[in-house]
Every structure is written in structure tokens, then in C-alpha cells.
N, C-alpha and C positions, 0 to 999 in steps of 0.2 A: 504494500500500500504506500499512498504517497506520505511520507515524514511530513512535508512543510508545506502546506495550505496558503503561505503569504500571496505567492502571486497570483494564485485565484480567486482570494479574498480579496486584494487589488485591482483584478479586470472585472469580476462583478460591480466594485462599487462603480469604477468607470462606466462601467456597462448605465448601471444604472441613473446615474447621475447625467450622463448624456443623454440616457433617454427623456427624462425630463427636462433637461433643457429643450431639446428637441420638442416635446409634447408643447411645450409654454412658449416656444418660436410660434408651433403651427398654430395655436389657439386663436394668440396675439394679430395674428398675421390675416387669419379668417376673418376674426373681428373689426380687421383695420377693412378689410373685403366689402363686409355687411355694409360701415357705417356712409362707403362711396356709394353703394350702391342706392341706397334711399337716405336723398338728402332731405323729403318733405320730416322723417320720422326724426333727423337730426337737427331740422329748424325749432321744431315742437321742445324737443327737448332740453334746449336752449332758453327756449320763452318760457319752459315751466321754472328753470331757475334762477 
């Protein structure tokens, strides 16, 4: 078996931690999508604050 777990314990966190960067890239990136796409829904929301 393998003795020393460090570097897979190392390329998971990577693993993961990119993945969420990644996930919060795409979210951000959608949302910036949404808000061009209908400006009448981003006037409104403007005027209610």
C-alpha cells in the first residue's frame, strides 16, 4: 500500500478548490449574461432602490 498520502491529499485539495473557482467564474459570468440580456428588468431595479 501506499506509505505517504501527501501528494494526493495535495491534488484533491487543488482539484477541489479549482473546481470552485471554476463553479463561481461560471455562475458570475451567467449572471453578468442574464443582466444584458433584459435591461427593462434592470431599469426596475434600479428605480426600486
Amino acid at each position: 500500500m501506499i506509505d505517504n498520502f501527501g501528494p494526493i491529499i495535495l491534488l484533491e485539495i487543488v482539484l477541489v478548490f479549482g473546481g470552485v473557482l471554476l463553479f463561481a467564474w461560471w455562475q458570475l459570468r451567467d449572471l453578468r449574461k442574464e443582466r444584458k440580456k433584459d435591461p427593462k428588468i434592470n431599469e426596475q431595479n434600479k428605480k426600486q432602490d
